[in-house]
LUMKEMI-126205 format. One record per residue: residue in three letters; x, y negated, z of N, C-alpha, C in turn. Coordinates in steps of 0.1 Angstrom, whole numbers, padded with zeros to 4 digits, always signed. Each point is the difference from the previous one (the first is absolute). Example, Ala and Ser with C-alpha at 12.3 -4.5 7.8 and 13.67 -1.06 7.14 Angstrom:
LUMKEMI-126205
Ala+0132+0057+0078-0009-0012+0000+0009-0012+0000
Ser-0004-0011-0007+0009-0011+0000-0008-0011+0008
***
This chain:
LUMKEMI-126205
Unk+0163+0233+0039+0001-0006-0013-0006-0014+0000
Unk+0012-0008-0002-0008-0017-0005-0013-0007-0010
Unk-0012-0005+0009-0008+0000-0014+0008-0012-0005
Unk-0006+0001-0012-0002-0013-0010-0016-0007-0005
Unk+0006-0013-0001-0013-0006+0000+0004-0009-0011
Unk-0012-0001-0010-0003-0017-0009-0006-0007+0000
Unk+0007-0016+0003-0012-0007+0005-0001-0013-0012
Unk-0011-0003-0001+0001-0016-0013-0004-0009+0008
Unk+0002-0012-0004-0003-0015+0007+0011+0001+0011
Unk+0013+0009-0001+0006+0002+0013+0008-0011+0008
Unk+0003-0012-0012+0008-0009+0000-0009-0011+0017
Unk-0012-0003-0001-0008-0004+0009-0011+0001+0009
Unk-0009-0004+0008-0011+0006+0003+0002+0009+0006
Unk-0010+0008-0006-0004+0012+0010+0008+0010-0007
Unk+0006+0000-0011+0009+0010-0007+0015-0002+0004
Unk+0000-0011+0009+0018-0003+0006-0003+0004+0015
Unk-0014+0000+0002-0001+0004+0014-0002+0017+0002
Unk-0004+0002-0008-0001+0015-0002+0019+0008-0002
Unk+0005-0006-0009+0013+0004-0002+0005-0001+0014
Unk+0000-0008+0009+0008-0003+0013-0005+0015+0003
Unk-0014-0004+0004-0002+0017+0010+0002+0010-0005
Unk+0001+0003-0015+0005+0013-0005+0015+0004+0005
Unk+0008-0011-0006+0014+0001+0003+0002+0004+0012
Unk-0011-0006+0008+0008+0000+0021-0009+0011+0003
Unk-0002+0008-0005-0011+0011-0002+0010+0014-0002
Unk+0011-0007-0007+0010+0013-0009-0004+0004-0011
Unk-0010-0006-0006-0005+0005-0017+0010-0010-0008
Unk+0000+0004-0009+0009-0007-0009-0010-0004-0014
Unk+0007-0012-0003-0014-0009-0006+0005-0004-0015
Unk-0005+0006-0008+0004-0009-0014-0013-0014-0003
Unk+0006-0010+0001-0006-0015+0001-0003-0006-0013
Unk-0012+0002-0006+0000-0006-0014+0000-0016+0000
Unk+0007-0005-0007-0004-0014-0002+0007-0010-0012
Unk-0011-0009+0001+0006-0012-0014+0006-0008+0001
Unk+0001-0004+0009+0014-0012+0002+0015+0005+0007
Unk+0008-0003-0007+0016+0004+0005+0000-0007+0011
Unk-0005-0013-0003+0004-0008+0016-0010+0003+0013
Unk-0012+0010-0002-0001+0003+0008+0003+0010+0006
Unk+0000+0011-0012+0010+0009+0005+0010+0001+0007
Unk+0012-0011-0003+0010+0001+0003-0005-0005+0018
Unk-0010-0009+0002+0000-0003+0012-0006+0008+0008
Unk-0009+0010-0005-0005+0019+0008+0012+0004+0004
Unk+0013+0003-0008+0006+0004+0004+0009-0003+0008
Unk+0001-0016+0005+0009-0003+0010-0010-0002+0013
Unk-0015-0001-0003-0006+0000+0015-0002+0012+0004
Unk+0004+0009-0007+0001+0017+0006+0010+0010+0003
Unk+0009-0011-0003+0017+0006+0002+0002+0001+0015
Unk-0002-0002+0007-0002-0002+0015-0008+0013+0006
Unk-0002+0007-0007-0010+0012+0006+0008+0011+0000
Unk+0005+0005+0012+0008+0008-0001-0005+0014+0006
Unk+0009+0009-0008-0008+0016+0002-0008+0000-0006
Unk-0005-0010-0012-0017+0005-0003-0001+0007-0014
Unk-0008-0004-0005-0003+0006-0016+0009-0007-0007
Unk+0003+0002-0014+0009-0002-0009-0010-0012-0012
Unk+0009-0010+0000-0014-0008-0006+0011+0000-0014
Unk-0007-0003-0014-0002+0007-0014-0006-0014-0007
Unk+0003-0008-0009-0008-0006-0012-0002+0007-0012
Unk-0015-0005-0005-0001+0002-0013-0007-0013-0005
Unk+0005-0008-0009-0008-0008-0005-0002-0004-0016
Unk-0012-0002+0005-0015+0000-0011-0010-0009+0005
Unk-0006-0002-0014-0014-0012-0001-0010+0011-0002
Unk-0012+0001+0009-0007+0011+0000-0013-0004-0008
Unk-0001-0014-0009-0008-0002-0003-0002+0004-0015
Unk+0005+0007-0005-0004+0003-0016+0005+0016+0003
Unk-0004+0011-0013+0004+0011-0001+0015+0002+0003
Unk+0006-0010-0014+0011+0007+0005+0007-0001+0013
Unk+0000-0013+0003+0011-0002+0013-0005+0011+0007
Unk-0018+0007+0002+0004+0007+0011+0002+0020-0003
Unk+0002-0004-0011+0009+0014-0007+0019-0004-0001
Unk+0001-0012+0003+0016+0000+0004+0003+0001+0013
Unk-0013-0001+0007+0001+0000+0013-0001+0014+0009
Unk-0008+0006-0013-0001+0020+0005+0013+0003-0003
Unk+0007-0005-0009+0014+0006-0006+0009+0000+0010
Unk+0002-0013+0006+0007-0002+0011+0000+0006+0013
Unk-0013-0002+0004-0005+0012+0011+0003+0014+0000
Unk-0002+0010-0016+0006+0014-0003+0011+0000+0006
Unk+0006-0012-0005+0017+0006-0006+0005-0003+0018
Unk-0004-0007+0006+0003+0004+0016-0004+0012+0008
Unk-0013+0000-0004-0004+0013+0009+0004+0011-0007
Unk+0006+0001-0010+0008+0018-0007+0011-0005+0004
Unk+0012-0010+0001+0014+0001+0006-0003+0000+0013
Unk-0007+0000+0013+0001-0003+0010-0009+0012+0004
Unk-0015+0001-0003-0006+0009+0010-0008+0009-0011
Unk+0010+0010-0006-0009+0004-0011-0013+0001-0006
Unk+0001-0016-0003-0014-0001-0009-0012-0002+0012
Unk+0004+0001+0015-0010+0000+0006-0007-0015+0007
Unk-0014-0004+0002-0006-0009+0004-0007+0000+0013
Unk+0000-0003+0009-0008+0004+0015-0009-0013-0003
Unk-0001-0012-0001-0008-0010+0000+0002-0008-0008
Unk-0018-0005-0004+0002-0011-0010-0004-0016+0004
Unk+0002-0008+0005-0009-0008+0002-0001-0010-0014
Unk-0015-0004-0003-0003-0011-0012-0002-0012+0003
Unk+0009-0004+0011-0003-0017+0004+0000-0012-0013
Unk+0006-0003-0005+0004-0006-0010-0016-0010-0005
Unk+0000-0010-0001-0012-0008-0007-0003-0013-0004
Unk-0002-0007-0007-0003-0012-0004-0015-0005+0003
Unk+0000-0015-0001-0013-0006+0003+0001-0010-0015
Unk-0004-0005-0011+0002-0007-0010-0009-0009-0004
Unk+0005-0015-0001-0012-0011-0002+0003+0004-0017
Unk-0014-0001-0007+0000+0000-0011+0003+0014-0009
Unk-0006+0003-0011+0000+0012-0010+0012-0002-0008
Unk+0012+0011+0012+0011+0001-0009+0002+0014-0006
Unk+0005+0001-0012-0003+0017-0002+0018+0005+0000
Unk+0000+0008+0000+0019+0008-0001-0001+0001-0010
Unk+0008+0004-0008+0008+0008-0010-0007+0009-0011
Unk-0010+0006+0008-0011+0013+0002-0008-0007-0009
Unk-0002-0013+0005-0015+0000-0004-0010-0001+0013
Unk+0004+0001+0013-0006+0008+0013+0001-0015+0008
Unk-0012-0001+0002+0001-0017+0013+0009+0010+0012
Unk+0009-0011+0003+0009+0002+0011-0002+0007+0014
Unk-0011-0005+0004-0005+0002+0012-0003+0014-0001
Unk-0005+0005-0007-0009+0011-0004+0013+0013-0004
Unk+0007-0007-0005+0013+0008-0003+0006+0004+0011
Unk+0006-0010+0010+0008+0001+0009-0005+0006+0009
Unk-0011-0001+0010-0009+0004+0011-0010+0013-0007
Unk-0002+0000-0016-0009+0017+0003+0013+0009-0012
Unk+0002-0005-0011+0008+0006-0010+0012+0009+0005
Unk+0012-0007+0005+0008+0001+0006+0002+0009+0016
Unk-0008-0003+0004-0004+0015+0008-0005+0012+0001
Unk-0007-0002-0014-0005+0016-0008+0014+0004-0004
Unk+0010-0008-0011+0011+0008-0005+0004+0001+0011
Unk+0009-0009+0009+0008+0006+0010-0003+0010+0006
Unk-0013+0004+0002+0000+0011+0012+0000+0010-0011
Unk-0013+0003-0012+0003+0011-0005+0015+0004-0007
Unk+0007-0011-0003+0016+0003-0004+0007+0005+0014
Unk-0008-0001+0009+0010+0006+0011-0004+0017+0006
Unk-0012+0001-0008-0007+0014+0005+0011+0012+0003
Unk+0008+0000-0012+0007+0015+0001+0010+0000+0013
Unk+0005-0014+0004+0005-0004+0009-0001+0005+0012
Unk-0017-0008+0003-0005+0000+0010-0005+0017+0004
Unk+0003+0003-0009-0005+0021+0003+0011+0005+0003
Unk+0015-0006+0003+0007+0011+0004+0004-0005+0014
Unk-0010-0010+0006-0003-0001+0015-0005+0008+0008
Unk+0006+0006+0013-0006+0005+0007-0014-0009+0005
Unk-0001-0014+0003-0006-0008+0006-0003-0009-0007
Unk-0007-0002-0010-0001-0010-0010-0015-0009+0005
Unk+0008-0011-0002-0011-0014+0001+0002-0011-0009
Unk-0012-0003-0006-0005-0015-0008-0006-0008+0004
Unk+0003-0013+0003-0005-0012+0012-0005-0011-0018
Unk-0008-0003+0002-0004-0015-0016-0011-0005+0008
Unk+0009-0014+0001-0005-0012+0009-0014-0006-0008
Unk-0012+0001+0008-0013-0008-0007+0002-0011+0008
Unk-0014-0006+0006-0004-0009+0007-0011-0004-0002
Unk-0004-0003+0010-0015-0005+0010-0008-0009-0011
Unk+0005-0007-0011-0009-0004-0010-0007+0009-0007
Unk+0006+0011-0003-0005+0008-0010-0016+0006+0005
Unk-0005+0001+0009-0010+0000+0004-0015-0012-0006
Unk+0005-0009-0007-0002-0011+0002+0000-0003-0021
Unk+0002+0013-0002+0008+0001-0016-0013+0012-0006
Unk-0003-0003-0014-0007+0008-0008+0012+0006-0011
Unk-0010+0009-0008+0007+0005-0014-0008+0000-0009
Unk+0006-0009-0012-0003+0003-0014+0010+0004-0010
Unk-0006+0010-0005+0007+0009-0009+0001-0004-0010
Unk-0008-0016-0003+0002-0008-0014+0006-0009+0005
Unk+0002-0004+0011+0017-0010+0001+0007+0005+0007
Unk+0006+0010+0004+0006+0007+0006+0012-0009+0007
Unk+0005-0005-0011+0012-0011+0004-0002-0011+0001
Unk-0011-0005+0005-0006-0018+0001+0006-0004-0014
Unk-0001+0000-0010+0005-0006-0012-0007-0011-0004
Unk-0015+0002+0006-0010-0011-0005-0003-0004+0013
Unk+0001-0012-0003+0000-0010+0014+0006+0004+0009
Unk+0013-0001+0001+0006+0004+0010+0002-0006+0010
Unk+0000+0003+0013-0004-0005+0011+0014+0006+0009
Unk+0007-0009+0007+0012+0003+0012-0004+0013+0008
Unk-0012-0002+0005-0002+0006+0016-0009+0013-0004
Unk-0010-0006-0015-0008+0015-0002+0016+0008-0002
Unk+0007-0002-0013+0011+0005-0004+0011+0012+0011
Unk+0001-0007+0011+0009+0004+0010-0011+0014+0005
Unk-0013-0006+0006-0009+0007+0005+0000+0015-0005
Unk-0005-0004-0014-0002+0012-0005+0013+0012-0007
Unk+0008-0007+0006+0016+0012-0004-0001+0006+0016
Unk-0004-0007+0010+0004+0000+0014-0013+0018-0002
Unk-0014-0003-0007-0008+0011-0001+0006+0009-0008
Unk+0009-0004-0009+0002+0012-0011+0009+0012+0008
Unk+0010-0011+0011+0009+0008+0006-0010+0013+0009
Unk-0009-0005+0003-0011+0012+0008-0003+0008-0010
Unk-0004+0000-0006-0006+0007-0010+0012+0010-0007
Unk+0013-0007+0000+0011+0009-0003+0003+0011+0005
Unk-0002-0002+0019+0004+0007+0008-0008+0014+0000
Unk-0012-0008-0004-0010+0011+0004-0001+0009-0013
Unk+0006-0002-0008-0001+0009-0013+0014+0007-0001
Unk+0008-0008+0006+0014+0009+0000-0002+0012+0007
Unk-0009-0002+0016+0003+0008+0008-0010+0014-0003
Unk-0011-0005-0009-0010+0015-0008+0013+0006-0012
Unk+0009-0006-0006+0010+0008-0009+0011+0004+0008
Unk+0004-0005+0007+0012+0007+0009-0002-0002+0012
Unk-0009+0009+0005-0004+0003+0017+0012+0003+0005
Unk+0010+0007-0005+0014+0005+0008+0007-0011-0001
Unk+0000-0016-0003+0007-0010+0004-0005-0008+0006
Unk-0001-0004+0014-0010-0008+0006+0001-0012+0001
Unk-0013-0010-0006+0006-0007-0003-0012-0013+0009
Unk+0002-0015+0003-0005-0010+0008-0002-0015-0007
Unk-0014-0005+0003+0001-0011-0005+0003-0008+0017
Unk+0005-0015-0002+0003-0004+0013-0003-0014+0001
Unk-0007-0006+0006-0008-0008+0002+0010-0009+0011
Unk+0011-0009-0002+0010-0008+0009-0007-0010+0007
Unk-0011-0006-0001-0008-0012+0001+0006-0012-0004
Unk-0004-0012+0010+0004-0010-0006+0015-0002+0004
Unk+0010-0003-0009+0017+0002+0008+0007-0010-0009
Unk+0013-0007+0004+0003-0015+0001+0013+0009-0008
Unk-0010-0001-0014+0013+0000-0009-0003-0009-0015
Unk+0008+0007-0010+0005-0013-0012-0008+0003-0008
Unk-0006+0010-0003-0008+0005-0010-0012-0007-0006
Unk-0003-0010+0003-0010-0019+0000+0011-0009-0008
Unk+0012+0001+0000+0007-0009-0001+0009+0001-0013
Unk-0002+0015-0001+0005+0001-0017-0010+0001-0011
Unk+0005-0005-0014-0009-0003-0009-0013-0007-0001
Unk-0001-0003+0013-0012-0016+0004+0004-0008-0004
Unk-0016-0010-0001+0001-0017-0002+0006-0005+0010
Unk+0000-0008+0001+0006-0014+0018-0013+0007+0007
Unk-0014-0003-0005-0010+0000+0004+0004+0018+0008
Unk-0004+0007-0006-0002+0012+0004+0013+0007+0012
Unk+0009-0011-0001+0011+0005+0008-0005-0006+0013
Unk-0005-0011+0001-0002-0008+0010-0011+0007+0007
Unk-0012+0002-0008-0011+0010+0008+0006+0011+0009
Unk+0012+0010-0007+0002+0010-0001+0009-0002+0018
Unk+0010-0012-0002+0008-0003+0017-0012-0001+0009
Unk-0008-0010-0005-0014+0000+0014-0001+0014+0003
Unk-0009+0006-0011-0007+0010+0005+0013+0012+0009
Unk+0008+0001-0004+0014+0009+0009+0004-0007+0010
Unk+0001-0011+0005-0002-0005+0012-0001+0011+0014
Unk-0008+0003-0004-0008+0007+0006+0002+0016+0002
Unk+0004+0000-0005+0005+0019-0008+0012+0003+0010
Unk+0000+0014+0002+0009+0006+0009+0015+0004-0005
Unk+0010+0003+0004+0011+0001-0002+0005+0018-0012
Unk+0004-0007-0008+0002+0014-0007-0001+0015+0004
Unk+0009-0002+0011+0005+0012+0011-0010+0010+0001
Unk-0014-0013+0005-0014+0008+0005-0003+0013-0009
Unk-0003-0005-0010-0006+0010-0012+0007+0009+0000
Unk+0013-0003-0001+0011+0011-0008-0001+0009+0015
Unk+0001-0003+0014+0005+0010+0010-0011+0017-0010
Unk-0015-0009-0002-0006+0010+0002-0002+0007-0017
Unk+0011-0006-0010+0001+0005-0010+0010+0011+0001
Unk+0013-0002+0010+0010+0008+0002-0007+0013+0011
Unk-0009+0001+0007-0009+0005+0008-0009+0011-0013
Unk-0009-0004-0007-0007+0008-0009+0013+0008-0010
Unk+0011-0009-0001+0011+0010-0009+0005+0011+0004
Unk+0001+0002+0019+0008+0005+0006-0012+0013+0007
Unk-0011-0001+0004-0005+0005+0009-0009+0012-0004
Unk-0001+0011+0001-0003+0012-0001-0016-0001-0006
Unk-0002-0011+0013-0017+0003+0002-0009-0007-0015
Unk+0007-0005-0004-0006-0014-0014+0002+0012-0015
Unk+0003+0010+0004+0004+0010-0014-0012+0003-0004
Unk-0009+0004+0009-0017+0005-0005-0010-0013-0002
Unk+0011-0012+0000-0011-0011-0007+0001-0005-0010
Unk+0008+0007-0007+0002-0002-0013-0008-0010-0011
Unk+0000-0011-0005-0008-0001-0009-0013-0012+0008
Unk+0003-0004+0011-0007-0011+0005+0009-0014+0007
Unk-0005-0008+0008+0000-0013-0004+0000-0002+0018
Unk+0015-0007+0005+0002+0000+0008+0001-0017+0006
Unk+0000-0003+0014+0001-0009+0001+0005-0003+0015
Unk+0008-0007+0003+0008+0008+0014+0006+0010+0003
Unk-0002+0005-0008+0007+0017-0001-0017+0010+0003
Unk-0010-0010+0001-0013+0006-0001-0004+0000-0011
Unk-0010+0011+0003-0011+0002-0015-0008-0007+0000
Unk-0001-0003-0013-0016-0014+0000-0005+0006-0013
Unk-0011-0002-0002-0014-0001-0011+0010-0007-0007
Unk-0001+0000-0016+0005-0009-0009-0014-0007-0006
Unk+0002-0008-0008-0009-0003-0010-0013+0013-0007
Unk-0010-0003+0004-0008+0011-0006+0000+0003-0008
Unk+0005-0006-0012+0000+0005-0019+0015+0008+0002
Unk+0008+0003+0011+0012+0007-0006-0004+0013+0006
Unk-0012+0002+0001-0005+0015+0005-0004+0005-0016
Unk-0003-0006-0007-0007+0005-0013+0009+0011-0005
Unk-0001+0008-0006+0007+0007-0004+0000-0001-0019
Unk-0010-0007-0003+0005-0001-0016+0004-0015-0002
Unk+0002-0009+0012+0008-0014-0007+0011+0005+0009
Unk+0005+0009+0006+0013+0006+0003+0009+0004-0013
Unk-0014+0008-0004+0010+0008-0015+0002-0006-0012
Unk-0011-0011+0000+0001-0006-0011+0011-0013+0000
Unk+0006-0006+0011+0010-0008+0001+0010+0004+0002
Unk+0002+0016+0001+0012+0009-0001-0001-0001-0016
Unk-0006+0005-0006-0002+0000-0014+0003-0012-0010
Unk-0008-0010+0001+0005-0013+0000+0014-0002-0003
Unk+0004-0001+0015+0014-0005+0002+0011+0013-0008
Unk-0003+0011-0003+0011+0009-0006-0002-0004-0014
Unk-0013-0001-0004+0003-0005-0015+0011-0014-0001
Unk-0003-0009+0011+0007-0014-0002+0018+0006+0002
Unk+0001+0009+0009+0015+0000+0005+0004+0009-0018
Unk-0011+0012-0002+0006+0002-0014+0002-0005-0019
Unk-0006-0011+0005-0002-0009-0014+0014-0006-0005
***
């Protein structure tokens, strides 16, 4: 039986590099994304893959509630015509970096929406999904800043003084902190935070100043090729042995220590709590 996989940010990055190895893998991939024109160009740099997975659009702006409840809609209504209702993998690549305190729709600063909001709905909207997998896996991309990131539960969303890099930082921690509370409520879906390092993509380049885009090319310079990360994202999706790690923080396809505050177990529960009041308001 064919898995299926959903991936966001699939259009570039490490979420276009991921799609390649899924597809040449034989999984079949529903590709979330926000631009037609990039979509439309996923789809012609992957038309060339032959024998492989079945590649699928859905597109959506994952940055406010609803787009990403148009975006579960779309997702359903594929996986019930095609694989009854079923989900083998999720990946939460998808993320923003933003100069300046922009809020959505919500009410919700952007950053904060897209990188921690947006990956609570999508996965818990995909739960019943992901249970009628024999082999179910959840991959939500952190990064190596969030170490480097506090929590306050009175600015939760940088609203006051908002700052680029704290902003990014601490969604990059929320996503840990996600993982590790998803994986104490649903131990039967195993789930990974994933630590890409530094990697030569666009994600600096959208919704930045000049300034911040310019830092953002320096510092990637340097950064390794999409491919890297994703081999070993497609590796923790696929491999037997990563099932009993459920719920920690990988890097290479290795386990690493996270941040010491995401061991806490009541600013685990309480930014689960938090964030459910914010998704239910």
């Amino acid at each position: 039986m064919k898995k299926i996989a959903v991936v966001t940010g699939a259009t570039s990055g490490i979420g276009k590099a991921n799609v390649e190895l899924l597809l040449k893998g034989k999984v079949d991939v529903i590709a979330v994304a926000r631009s037609k024109e990039r979509a439309h160009r996923l789809i012609e740099d992957m038309k060339d893959i032959q024998d492989g997975g079945k590649l699928k659009i859905v597109m959506g702006d994952l940055s406010d509630k609803a787009g990403v409840q148009q975006v579960l809609s779309q997702i359903h209504d594929l996986l019930n015509e095609t694989y009854q209702g079923r989900l083998d993998l999720l990946m939460n690549i998808a993320g923003i970096v933003s100069s300046g305190l922009h809020l959505n729709q919500d009410g919700n600063e952007i950053t904060f929406a897209t990188n921690h909001l947006s990956v609570y709905m999508l996965t818990l909207g995909l739960v019943s999904a992901l249970e009628k997998s024999k082999d179910p896996r959840i991959l939500v991309v952190s990064s190596l800043s969030h170490y480097r990131a506090s929590i306050n539960f009175n600015n939760l969303q940088n609203k006051r003084c908002y700052n680029i890099l704290k902003g990014y930082k601490r969604s990059k921690l929320y996503n840990v902190f996600f993982v590790k509370g998803f994986a104490k409520r649903y131990p039967h879906l195993p789930i990974f935070a994933i630590d890409p390092g530094l990697v030569k993509t666009e994600i600096g380049l959208k919704n930045t100043s000049r300034l911040a885009a310019l830092i953002w090319r320096w510092r990637v310079s340097t950064g390794t090729d999409a491919y890297y990360p994703a081999t070993f994202m497609v590796k923790i999706a696929t491999d037997p042995s990563y099932i009993s790690l459920s719920g920690h923080y990988f890097k290479d396809g290795m386990l690493q220590k996270s941040n010491p505050i995401t061991y806490r177990d009541d600013y685990i529960e309480r930014l689960w709590k938090e964030t459910e009041k914010i998704v239910e308001s």
